[in-house]
C-alpha positions as CSV (number, residue, x, y, z in Angstrom):
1,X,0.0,0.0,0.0
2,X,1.6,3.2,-1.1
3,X,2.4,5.4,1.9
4,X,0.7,8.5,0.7
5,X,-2.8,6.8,0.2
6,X,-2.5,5.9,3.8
7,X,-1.1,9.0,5.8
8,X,-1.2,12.0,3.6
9,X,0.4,14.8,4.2
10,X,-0.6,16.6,7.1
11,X,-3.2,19.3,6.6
12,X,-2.7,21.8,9.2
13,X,0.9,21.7,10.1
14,X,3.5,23.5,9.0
15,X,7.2,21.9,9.0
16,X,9.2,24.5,8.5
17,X,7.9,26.6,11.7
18,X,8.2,23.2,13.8
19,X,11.4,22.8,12.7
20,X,12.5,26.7,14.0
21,X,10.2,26.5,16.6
22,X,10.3,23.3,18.4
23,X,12.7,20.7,17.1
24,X,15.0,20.0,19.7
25,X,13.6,22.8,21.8
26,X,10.8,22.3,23.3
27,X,7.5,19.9,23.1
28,X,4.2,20.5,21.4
29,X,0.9,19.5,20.9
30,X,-0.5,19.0,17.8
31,X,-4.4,18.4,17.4
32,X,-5.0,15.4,15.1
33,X,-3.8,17.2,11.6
34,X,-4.2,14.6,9.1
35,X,-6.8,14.7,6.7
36,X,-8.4,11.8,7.7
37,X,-7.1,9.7,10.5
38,X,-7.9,5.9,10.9
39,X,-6.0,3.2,13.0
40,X,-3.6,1.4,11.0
41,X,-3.5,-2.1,13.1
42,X,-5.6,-3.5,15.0
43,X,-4.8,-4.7,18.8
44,X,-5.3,-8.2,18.2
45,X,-2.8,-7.9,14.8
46,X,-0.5,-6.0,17.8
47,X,-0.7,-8.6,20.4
48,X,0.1,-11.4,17.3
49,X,3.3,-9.9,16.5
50,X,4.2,-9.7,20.3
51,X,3.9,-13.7,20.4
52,X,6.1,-14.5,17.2
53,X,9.9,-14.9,17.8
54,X,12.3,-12.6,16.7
55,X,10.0,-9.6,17.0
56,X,11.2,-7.4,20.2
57,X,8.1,-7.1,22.6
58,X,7.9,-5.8,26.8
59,X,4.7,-6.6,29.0
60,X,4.5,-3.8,31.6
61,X,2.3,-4.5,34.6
62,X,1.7,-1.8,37.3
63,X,0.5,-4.0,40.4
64,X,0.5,-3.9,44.4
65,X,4.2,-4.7,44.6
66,X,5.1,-1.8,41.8
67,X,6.4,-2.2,38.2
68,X,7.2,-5.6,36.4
69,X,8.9,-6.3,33.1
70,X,8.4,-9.0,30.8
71,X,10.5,-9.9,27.3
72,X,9.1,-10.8,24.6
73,X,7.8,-13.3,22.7
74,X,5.2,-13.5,24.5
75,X,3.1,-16.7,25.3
76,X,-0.4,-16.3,24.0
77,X,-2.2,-17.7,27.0
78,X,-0.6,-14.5,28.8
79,X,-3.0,-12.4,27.8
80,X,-5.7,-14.3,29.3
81,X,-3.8,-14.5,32.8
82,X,-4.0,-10.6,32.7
83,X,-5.6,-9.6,36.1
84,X,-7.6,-6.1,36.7
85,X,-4.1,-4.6,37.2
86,X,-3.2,-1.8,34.3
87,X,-0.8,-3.2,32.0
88,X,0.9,-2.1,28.5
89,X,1.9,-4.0,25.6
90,X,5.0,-2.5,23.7
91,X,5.6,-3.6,20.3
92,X,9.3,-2.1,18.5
93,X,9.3,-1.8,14.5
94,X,5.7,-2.8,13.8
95,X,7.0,-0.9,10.4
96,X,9.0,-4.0,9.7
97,X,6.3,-5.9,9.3
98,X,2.7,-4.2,8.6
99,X,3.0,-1.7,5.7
100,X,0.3,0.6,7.2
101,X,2.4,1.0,10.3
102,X,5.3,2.0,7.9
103,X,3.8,4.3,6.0
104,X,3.1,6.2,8.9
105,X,6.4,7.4,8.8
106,X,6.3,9.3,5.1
107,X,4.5,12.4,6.9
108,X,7.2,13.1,8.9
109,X,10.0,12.7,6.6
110,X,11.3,16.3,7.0
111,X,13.6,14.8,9.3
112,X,16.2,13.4,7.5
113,X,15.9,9.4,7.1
114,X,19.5,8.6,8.6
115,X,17.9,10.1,12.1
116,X,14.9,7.8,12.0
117,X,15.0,4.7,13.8
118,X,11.1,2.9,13.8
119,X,7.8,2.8,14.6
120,X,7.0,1.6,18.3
121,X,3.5,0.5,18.9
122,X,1.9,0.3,22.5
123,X,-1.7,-1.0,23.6
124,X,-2.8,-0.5,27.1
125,X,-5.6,-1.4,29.7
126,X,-7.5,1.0,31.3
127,X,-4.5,3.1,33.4
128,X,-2.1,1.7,31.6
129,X,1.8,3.1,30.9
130,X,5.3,2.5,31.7
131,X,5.7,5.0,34.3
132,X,7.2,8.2,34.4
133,X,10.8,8.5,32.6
134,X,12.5,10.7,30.1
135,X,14.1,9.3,26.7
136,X,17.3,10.4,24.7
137,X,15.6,10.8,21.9
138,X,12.7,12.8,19.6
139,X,9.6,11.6,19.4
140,X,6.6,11.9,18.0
141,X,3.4,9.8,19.9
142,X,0.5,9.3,17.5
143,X,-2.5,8.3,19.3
144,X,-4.1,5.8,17.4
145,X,-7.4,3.8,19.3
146,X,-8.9,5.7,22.4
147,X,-7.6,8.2,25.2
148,X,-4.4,8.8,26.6
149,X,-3.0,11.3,29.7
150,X,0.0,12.5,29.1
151,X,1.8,14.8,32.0
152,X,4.8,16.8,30.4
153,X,7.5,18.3,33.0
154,X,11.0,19.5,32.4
155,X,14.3,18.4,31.1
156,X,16.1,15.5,32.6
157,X,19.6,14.2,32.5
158,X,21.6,11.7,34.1
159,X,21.4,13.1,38.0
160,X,17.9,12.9,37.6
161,X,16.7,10.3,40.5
162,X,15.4,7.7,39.2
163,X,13.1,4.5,41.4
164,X,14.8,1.4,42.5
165,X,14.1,-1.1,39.5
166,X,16.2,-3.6,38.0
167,X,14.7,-3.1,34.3
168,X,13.0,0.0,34.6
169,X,14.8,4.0,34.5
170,X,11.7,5.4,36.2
171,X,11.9,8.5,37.4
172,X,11.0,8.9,41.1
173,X,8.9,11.8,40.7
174,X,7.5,14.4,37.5
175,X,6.3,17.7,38.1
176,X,4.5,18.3,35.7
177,X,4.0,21.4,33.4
178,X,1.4,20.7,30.8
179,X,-1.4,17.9,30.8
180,X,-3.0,16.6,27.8
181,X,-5.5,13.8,27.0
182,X,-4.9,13.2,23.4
183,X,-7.3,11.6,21.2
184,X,-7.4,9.5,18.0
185,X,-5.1,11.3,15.4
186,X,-3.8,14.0,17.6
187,X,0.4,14.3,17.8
188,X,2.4,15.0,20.9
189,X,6.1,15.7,20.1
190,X,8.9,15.7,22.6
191,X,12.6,16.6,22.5
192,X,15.1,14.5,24.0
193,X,15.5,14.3,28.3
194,X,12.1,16.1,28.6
195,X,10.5,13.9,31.2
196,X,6.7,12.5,31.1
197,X,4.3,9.9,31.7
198,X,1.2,8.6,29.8
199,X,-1.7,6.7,30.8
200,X,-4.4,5.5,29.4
201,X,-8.1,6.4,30.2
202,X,-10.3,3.6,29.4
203,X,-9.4,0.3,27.4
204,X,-8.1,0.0,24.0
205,X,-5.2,2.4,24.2
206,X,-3.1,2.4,21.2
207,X,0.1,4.8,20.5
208,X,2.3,4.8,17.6
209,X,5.9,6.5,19.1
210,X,7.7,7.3,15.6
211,X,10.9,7.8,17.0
212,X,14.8,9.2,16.2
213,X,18.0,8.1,16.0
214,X,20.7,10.5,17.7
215,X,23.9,8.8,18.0
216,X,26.6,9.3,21.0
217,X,30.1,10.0,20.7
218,X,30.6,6.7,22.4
219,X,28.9,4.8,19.6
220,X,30.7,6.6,16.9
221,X,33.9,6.2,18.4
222,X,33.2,2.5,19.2
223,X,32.6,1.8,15.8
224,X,34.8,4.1,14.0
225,X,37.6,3.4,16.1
226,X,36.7,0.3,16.2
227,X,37.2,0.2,20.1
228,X,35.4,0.8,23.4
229,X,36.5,4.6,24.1
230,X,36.7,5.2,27.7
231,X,35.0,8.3,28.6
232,X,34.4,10.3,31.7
233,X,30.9,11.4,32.6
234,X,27.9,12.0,30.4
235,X,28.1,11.1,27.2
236,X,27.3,13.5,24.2
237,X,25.2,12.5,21.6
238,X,24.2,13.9,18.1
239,X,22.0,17.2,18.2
240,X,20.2,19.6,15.6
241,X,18.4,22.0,16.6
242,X,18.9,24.2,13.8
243,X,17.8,21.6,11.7
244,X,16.0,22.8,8.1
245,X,14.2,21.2,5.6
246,X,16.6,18.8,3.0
247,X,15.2,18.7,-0.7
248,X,15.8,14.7,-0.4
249,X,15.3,13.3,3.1
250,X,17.5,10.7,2.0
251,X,21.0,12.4,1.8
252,X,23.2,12.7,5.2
253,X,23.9,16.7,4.6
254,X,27.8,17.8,4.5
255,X,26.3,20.6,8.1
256,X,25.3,16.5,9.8
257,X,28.8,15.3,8.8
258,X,30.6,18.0,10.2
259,X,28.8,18.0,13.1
260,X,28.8,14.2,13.8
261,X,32.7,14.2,12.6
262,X,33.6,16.5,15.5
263,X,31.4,14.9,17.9
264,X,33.7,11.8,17.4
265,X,36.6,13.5,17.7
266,X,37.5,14.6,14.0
267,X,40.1,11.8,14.7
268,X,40.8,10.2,10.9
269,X,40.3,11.3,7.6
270,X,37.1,13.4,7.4
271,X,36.1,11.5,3.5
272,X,36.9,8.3,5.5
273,X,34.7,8.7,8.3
274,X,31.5,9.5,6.1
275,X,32.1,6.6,4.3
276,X,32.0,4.4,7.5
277,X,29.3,6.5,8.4
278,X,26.8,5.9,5.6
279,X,27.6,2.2,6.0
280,X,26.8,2.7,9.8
281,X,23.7,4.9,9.1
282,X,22.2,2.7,7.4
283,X,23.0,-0.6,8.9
284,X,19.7,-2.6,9.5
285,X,18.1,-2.4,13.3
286,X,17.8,-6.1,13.1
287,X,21.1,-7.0,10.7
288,X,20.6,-10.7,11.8
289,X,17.2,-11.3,9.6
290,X,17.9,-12.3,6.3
291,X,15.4,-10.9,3.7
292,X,17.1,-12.2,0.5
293,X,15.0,-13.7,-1.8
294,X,14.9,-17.5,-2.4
295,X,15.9,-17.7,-5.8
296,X,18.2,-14.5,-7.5
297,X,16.4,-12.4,-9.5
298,X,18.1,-13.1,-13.0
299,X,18.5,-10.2,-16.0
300,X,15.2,-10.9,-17.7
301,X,13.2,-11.8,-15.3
302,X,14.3,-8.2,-14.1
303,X,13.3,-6.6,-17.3
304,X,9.7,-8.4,-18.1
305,X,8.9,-7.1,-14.4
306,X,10.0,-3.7,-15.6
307,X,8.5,-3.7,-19.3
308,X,5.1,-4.7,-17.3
309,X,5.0,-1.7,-15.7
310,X,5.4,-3.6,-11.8
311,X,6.5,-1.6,-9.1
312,X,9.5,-2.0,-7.1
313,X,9.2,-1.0,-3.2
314,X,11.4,-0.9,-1.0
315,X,12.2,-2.9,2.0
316,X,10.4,-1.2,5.0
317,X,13.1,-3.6,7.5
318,X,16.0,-1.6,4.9
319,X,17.4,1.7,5.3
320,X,18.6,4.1,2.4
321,X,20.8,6.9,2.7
322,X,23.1,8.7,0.1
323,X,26.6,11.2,0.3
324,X,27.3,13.4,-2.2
325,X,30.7,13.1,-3.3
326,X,31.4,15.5,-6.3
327,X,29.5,14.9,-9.1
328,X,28.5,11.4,-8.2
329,X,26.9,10.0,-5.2
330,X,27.8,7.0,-2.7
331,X,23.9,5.2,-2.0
332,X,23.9,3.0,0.9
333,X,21.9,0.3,1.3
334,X,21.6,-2.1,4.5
335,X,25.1,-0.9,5.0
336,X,26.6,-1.5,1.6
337,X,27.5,1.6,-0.6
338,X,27.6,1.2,-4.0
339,X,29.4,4.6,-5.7
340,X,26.7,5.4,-9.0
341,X,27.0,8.5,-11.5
342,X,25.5,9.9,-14.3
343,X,22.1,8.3,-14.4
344,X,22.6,5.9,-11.8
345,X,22.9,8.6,-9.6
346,X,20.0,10.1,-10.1
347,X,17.9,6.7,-10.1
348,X,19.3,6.3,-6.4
349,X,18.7,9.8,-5.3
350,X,14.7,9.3,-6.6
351,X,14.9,5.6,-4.4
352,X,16.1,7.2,-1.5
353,X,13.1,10.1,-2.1
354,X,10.4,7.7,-2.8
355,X,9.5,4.4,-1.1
356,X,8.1,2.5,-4.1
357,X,8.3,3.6,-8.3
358,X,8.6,2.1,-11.2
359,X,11.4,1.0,-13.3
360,X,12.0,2.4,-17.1
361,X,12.6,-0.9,-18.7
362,X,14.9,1.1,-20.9
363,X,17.0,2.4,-17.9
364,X,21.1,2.1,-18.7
365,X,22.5,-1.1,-17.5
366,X,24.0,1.0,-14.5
367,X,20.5,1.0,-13.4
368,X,18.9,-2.4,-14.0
369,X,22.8,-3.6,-12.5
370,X,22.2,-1.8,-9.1
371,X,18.3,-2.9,-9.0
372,X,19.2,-6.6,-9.4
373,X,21.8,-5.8,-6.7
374,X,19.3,-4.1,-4.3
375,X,16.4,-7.0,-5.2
376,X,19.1,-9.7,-4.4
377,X,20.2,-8.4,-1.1
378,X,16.3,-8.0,0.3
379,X,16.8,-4.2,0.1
380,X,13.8,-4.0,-3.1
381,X,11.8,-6.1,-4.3
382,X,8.7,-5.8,-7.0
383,X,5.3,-5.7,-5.7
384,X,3.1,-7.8,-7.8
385,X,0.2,-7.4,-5.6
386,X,0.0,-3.6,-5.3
């Protein structure tokens, strides 16, 4: 299902002003702007996926004795065993694997794709949550089915005191400065550290959190120099909050290079390290699945699909990014770069833009080389259905 017949853009929000105004800065409230909101998965569909292996799900119950934890898969009798007590189900990438859920993404695609990392999805009983914390990241929550509270306060950091748990960073008290009860469609963004705490009022809670990547310099040391650094204090992680509109959301911009090259140091060669970082960027959140097809997709079987006018989408579990480098560009794929000019360049700009078009069967050979590359590595693969 093509992204933009599910969420399209938003009516009554303007990116640019968020951007200046609030990204980074400070949260917001945004009453439900699409132009027709419906749920994109159903809570059954959600408690499914929790069940299956390999797909990351928490069980959060808020009883008598406090907080408990549970990991995923989980059995499906557990559901049934679920008391009066409020409890949440937390789902990560639900994009991965229902195409509604991903396409909930395309509207806010003017933040570039290297910062974003998935599409959690959360159901709760009535009173439901996971308790008061603060995350280092952006995010936007999309409430999807019924009600939820949410109490904002102020920014948090690593002093912040936090309640005796084992599994869970809970804070151990919010003051809070704003109050909201969001309903179906409305948006609640918030920066990273800012601390808060949503329940739900009445059953049948459901929030998508379309969250962001913002990388430490202890991850970007660790893997660009290939070695655990060992750093005092706090550690600094990747921030933009002067961040403007790109033309293609899928380019890492030569300002995020320079930025994310000093905040690891500027140690190597500055070319170097945003080759290692496109690879990096767009290394898959679960690298371990294998989505490669069964049998290689052979030259002509590449072209009929392509004469017939069929579709190629792309991978929702892949990530695409680009670097301009001169007058070609390096694309990265699931952490491979392939360098591509000329006309390939521009094909792989336009597949990093867009998340499904089709193919000119009379495309240079470039072209038809790097799709069967892509197709055979799981990163594209034509949609006969849609």
């Amino acid at each position: 299902m093509a992204a933009d017949a599910c969420f399209p853009a938003f009516g009554r929000f303007d990116a640019d002003s968020f951007l200046r105004d609030y990204w980074q800065k400070r949260p917001l409230l945004i009453r439900n702007p699409w132009a027709g909101w419906r749920n994109p998965l159903e809570p059954d569909e959600l408690a499914g996926l929790a069940c299956e292996d390999g797909v990351e799900a928490r069980l959060v119950v808020h009883g008598a004795d406090g907080w408990s934890l549970e990991h995923g898969p989980i059995p499906e009798d557990r559901f049934g065993e679920l008391g009066t007590d409020p409890w949440t189900l937390l789902v990560q990438a639900v994009d991965q694997h229902v195409p509604e859920v991903a396409a909930l993404i395309e509207p806010f695609r003017f933040v570039p794709d290297w910062r974003i990392d998935d599409v959690m999805v959360s159901y709760a009983s009535d009173g439901g949550g996971v308790g008061p914390h603060f995350d280092r990241y952006d995010v936007f929550l999309v409430q999807g089915l019924g009600r939820r509270r949410w109490r904002v306060g102020g920014p948090c950091d690593e002093a912040s005191e936090l309640l005796p748990h084992g599994q869970l960073r809970l804070l151990a008290r919010l003051d809070p400065i704003d109050e909201w009860v969001l309903e179906p469609g409305d948006i609640l963004y918030l920066p990273p550290g800012i601390a808060h705490d949503g329940i739900a009022v009445g059953d049948d809670c459901m929030t998508y959190s379309v969250g962001f990547r913002a990388p430490s310099r202890r991850e970007l040391l660790a893997g660009w120099a290939e070695g655990e650094p060992d750093l005092p204090g706090e550690d600094e992680r990747y921030e933009d909050p002067d961040l403007v509109r790109q033309a293609n959301p899928g380019e890492i911009a030569a300002s995020a290079l320079d930025r994310l090259y000093r905040l690891a140091g500027g140690a190597g060669e500055r070319a170097e390290f945003a080759r290692w970082f496109g690879e990096y960027a767009s290394t898959p959140k679960y690298p371990e699945i294998d989505w490669r097809p069964e049998e290689p997709l052979e030259p002509g079987e590449l072209r009929a699909l392509a004469a017939d006018g069929v579709p190629l989408a792309r991978n929702p579990a892949s990530r695409f990014c680009f670097l301009r480098e001169g007058s070609s560009i390096v694309l990265f794929a699931d952490g491979v770069g392939t360098e591509c000019r000329d006309a390939c360049a521009a094909f792989a700009e336009r597949l990093c833009a867009e998340t499904s078009l089709v193919l000119d069967p009379a495309a240079p050979e470039a072209v038809l080389d790097l799709v069967a590359d892509l197709v055979n590595q799981g990163c594209l693969a034509f949609d006969e259905d849609g």
